[in-house]
C-alpha positions in Angstrom: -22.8 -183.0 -46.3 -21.3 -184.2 -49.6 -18.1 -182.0 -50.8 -19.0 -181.4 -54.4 -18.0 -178.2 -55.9 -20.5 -177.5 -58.6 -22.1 -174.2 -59.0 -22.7 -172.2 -55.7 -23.0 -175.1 -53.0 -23.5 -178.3 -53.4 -25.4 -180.5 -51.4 -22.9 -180.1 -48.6 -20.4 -178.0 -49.4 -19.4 -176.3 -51.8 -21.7 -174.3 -54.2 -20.2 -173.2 -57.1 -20.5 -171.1 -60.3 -18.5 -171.4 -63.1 -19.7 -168.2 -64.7 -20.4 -166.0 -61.7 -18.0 -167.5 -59.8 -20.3 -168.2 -57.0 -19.3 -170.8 -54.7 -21.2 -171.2 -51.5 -19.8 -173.7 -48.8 -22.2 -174.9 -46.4 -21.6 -176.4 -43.0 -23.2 -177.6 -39.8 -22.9 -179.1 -36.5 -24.7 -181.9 -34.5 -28.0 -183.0 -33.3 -29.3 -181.9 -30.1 -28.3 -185.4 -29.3 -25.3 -185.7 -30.4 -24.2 -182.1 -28.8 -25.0 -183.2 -25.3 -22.8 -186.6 -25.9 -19.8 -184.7 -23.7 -22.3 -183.4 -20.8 -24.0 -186.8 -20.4 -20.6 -188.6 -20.6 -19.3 -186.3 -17.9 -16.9 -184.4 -19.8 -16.1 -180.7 -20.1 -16.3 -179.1 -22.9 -12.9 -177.1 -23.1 -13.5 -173.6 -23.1 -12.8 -171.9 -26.5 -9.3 -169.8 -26.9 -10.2 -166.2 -27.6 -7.0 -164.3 -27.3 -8.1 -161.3 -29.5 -4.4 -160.4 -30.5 -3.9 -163.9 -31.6 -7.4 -164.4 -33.7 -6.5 -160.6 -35.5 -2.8 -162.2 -36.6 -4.6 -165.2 -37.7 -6.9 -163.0 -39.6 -4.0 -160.5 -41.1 -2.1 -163.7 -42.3 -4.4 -165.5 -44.1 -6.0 -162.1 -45.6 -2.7 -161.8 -47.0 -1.9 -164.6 -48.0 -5.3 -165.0 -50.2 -4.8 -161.5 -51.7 -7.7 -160.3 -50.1 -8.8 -156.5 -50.7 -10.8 -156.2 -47.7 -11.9 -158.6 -44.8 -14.4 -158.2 -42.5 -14.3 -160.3 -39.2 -16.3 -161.1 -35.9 -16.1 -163.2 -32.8 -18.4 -162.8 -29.8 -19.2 -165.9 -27.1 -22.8 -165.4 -26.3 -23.2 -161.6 -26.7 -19.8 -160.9 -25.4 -17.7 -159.6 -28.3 -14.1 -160.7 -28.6 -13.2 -159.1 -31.3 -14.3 -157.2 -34.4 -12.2 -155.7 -36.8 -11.8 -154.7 -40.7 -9.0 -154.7 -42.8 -8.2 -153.6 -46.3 -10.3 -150.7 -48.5 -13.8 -151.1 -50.0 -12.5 -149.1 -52.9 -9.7 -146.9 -53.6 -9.0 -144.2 -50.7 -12.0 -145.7 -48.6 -11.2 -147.6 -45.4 -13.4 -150.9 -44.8 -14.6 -150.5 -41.8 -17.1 -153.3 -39.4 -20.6 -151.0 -39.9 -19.9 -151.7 -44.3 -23.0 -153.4 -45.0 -22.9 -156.3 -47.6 -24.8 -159.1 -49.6 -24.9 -162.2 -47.1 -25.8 -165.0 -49.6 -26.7 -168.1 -48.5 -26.1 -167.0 -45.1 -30.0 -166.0 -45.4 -31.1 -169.6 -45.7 -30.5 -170.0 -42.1 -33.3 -167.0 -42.2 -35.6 -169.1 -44.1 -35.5 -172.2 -42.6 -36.1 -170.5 -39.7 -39.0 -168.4 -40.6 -40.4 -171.9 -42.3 -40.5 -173.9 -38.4 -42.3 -170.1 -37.0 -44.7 -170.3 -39.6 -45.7 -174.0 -39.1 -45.9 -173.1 -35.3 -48.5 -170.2 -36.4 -50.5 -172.8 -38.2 -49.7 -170.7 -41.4 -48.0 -174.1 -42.9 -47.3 -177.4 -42.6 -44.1 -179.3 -43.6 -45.5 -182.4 -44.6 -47.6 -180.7 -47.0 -46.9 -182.0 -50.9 -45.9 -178.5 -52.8 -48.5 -179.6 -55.6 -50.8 -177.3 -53.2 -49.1 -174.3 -54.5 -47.6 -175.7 -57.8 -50.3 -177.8 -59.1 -48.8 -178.4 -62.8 -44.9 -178.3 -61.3 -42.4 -181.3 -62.5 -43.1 -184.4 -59.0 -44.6 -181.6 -57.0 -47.3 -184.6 -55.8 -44.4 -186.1 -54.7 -42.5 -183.2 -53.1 -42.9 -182.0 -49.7 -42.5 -178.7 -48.1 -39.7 -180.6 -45.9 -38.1 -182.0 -49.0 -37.2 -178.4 -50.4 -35.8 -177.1 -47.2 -33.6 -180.4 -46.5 -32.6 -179.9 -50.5 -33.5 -183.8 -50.6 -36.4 -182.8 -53.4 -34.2 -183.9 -56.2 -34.7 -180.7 -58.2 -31.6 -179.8 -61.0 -29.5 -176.9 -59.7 -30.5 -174.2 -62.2 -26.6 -172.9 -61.9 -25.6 -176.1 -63.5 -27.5 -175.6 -66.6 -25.1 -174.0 -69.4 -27.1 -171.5 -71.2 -28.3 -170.0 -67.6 -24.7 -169.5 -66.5 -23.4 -167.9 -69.9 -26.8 -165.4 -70.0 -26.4 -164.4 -66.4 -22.4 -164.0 -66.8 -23.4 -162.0 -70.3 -25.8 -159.9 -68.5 -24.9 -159.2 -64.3 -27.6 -156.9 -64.1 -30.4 -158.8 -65.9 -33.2 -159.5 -63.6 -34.2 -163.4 -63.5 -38.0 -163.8 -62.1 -38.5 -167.0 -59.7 -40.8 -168.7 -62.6 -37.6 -168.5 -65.2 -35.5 -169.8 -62.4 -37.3 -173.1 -61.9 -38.1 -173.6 -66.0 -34.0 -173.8 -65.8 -34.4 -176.8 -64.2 -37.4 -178.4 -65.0 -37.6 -177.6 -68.8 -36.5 -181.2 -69.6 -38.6 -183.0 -67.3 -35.8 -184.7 -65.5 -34.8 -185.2 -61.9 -30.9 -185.4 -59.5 -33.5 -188.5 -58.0 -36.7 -189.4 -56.9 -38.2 -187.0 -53.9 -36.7 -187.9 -51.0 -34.3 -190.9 -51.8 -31.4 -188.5 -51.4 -29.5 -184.8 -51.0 -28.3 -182.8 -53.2 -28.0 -179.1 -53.1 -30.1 -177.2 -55.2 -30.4 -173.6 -55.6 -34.1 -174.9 -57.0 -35.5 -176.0 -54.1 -34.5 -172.5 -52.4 -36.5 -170.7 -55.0 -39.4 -173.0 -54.9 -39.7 -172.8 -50.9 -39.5 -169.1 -51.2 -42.5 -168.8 -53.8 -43.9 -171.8 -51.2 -44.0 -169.6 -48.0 -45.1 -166.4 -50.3 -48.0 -168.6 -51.8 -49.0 -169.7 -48.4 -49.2 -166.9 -46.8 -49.8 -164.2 -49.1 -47.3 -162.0 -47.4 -43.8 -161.5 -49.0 -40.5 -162.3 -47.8 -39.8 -159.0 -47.1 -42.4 -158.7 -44.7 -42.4 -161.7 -43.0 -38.5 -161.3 -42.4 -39.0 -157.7 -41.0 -42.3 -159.1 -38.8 -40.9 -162.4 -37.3 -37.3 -162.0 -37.6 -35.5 -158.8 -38.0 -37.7 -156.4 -36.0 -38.2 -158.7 -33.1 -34.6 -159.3 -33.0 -33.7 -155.7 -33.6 -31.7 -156.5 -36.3 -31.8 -152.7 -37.7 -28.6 -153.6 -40.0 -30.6 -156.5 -41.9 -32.2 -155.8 -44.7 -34.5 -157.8 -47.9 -33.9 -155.1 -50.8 -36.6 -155.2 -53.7 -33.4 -154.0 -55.9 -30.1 -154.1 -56.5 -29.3 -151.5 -54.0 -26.9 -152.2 -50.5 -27.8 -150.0 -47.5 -25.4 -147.5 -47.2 -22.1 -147.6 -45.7 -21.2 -150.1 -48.1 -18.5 -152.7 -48.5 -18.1 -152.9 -52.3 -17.3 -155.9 -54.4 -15.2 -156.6 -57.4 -14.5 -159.9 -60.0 -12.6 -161.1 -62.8 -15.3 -163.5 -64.3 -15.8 -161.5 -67.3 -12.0 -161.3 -67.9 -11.6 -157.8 -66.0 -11.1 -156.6 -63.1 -14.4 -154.6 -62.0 -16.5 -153.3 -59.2 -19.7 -156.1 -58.7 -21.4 -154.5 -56.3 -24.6 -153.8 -57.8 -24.9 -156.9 -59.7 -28.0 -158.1 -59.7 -28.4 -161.2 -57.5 -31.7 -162.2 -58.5 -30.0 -165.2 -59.9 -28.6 -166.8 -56.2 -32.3 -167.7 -55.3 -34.1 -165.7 -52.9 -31.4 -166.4 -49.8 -29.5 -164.7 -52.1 -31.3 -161.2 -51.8 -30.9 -160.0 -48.0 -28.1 -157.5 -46.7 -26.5 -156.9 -43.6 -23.1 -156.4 -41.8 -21.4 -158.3 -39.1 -22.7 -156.9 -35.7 -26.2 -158.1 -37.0 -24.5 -161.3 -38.2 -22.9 -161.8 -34.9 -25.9 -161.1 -32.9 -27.9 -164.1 -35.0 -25.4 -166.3 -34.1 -26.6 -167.3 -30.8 -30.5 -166.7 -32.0 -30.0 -169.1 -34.1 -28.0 -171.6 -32.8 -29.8 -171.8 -30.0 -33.3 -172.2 -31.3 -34.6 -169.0 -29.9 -37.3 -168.2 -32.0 -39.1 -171.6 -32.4 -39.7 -174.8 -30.3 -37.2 -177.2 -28.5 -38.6 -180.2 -30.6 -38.3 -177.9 -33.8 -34.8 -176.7 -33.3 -33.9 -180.2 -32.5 -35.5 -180.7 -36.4 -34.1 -177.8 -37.9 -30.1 -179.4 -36.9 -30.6 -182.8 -37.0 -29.1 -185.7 -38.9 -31.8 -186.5 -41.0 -29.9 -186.3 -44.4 -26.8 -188.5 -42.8 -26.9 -191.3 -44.9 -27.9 -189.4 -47.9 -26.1 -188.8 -51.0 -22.4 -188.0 -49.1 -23.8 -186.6 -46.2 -22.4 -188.4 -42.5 -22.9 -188.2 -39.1 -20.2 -185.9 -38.8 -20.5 -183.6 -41.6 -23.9 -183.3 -43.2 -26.6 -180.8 -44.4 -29.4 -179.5 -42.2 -32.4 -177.1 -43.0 -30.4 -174.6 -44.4 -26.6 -174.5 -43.3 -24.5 -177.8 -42.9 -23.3 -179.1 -39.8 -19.6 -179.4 -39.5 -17.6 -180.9 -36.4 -20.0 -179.6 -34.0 -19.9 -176.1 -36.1 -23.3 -175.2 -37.5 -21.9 -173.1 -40.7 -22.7 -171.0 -44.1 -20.4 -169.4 -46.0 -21.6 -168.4 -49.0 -20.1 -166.1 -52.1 -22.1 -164.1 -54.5 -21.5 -161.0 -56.6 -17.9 -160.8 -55.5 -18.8 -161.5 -52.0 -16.6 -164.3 -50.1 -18.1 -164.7 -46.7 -18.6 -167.2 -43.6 -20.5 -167.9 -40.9 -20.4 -169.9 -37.5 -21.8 -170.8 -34.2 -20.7 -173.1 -32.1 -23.9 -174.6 -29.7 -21.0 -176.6 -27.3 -19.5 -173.0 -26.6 -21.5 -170.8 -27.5 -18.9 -168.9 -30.4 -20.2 -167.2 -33.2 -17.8 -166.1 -36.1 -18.3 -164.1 -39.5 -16.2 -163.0 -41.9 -16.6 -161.1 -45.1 -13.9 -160.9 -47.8 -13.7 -159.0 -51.1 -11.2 -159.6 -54.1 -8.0 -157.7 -54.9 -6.3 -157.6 -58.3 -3.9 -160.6 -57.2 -6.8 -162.4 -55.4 -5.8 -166.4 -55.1 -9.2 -167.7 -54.1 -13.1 -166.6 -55.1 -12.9 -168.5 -51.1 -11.3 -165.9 -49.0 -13.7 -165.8 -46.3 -14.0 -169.8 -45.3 -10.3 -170.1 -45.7 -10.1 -167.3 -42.5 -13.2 -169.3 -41.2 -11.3 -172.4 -41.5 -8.0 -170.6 -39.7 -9.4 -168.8 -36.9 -11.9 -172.2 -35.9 -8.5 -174.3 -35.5 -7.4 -171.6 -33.1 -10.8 -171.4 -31.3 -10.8 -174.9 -31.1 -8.6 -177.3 -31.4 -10.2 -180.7 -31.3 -13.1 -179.6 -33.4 -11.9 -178.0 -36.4 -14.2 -177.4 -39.8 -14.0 -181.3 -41.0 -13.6 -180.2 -44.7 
């Protein structure tokens, strides 16, 4: 997983937007393979320190110390909760509080990449399938493959890197951007990051593209196949893929300083992130996908082991250690997203050695330090849980 900040994650890390101020840092863990190095070797894998006084004054401190206006955090092992608490207001005279529902970003990815490996399993689609199927007249899309987009190794340009796309969406945050405008962003000039499949890079392209892929393919929406396959199943009642700007109520409201003022963000439009961009939810439905995820619970053994493996190592500045997966980056051992969008700082880890999953959510004050509130607490609170496999970045 390369550590490039550029516009809203790059292909490892960081994601980053000027303009909008998005910055998306990606993370993830290890192969199957690689996780079960301790157990085969005979060692035990130290149980994770949970003290929930201790992870709250960890929490407190570094809230502080990043100016935060409200923070939203999570820790459960398995389904057991540690701890969930919220500090700070969502807005003048009204308390944050745990239930405050909020954009999740690029958390969502882990979502897609997900929903990708069912649909294969249903026969609905096949990864090795060149996208030219669906985008006939699209810039190498005889050379791209379904797999490409959702390992971002399809070499598409990051739309959010492209200067007149970041002034227009900073000039107009509630302008809505349709997929096809997204992708002429990056295609217009009929160049490539490299040649399908030679490398990684992160690329808020190749989301938008697999979205319209899976759409295409299916004729169902995103919206529907989420709510059949994903967040119904899993009773994920707090989890939501709005056609609009709109946040399920109670909400955790954002605010930003990119246009040179402090102001409430909430309602941005985030048509611009890519279509992980669009879902909602809050962190008891965040902390219950933890282990869904991170244990490959809705698709095959020989899928999950795809879906986390170290296929990009090797790749642009992805290693062994620290490298990009389908969809969230692999980190230490930590499979991990923590994206930022619209104001929104947040984070997101599970730990398959342990089984710990952590979220946070964090929103800007007046005297904010960071647009990365949310990873630094991430970042904290993981050297605390453990130790000898802290977030390697």
């Amino acid at each position: 997983m390369p550590i490039a900040p550029s516009n809203l994650a790059k292909s490892a890390v960081i994601w980053r937007m000027s303009a909008a101020k998005v910055r998306l840092l990606l993370l993830l863990g290890l192969s199957l393979c690689c996780l079960g190095q301790q157990a085969a070797a005979g060692q035990a894998v130290p149980a994770p320190n949970t003290d929930p006084d201790r992870l709250r004054a960890i929490v407190q401190a570094e809230a502080q110390k990043d100016g935060a206006k409200a923070v939203e955090f999570g820790m459960w092992v398995g389904d057991r909760e540690v701890l969930t608490t919220a500090l700070g207001s969502s807005m003048t005279t009204v308390p944050a509080t745990t239930d405050m529902h909020y954009r999740i970003g690029g958390i969502a990815e882990t979502f897609m990449s997900t929903l990708l490996l069912m649909l294969e399993e249903q026969g609905r689609i096949n990864l090795d399938d060149k996208i030219s199927r669906w985008f006939p007249h699209l810039l190498d899309a005889d050379q791209v493959t379904v797999r490409m987009l959702v390992g971002n190794t399809a070499g598409y340009l990051d739309y959010v890197t492209v200067d007149d796309f970041v002034k227009l969406q900073l000039a107009e945050p509630f302008r809505t951007f349709t997929d096809d405008e997204l992708i002429h962003y990056s295609v217009r000039n009929g160049k490539m990051n490299f040649p399908p499949g030679t490398s990684q890079q992160y690329s808020h392209t190749d989301n938008v593209i697999l979205g319209q892929v899976i759409q295409r393919a299916t004729k169902e929406s995103l919206k529907d196949l989420y709510d059949k396959n994903i967040f119904g199943p899993m009773g994920m009642k707090d989890t939501q893929f709005p056609l609009n700007q709109e946040i399920q109520s109670p909400v955790l409201h954002a605010f930003t300083k990119d246009r040179g003022v402090y102001e409430d963000c909430t309602y941005w439009n985030p048509d611009w992130g890519s279509t992980p961009g669009l879902p909602t939810s809050n962190i008891h439905d965040l902390g219950k996908w933890g282990p869904i995820l991170g244990t490959g619970r809705l698709i095959s053994p020989a899928h999950f082991k795809e879906q986390i493996a170290r296929t990009s190592a090797g790749k642009g500045r992805n290693r062994p250690d620290l490298y990009f997966a389908y969809g969230f980056v692999m980190a230490n051992g930590w499979m991990v997203q923590n994206p930022s969008i619209n104001g929104y700082s947040g984070a997101f880890a599970y730990n398959p050695a342990n089984g710990v999953t952590i979220v946070v959510e964090a929103t800007k004050s007046e005297t904010s330090t960071t647009d990365a509130a949310g990873f630094d607490i991430l970042r904290d609170v993981v050297r605390y849980v453990t130790p000898t496999r802290p977030i390697n970045f």
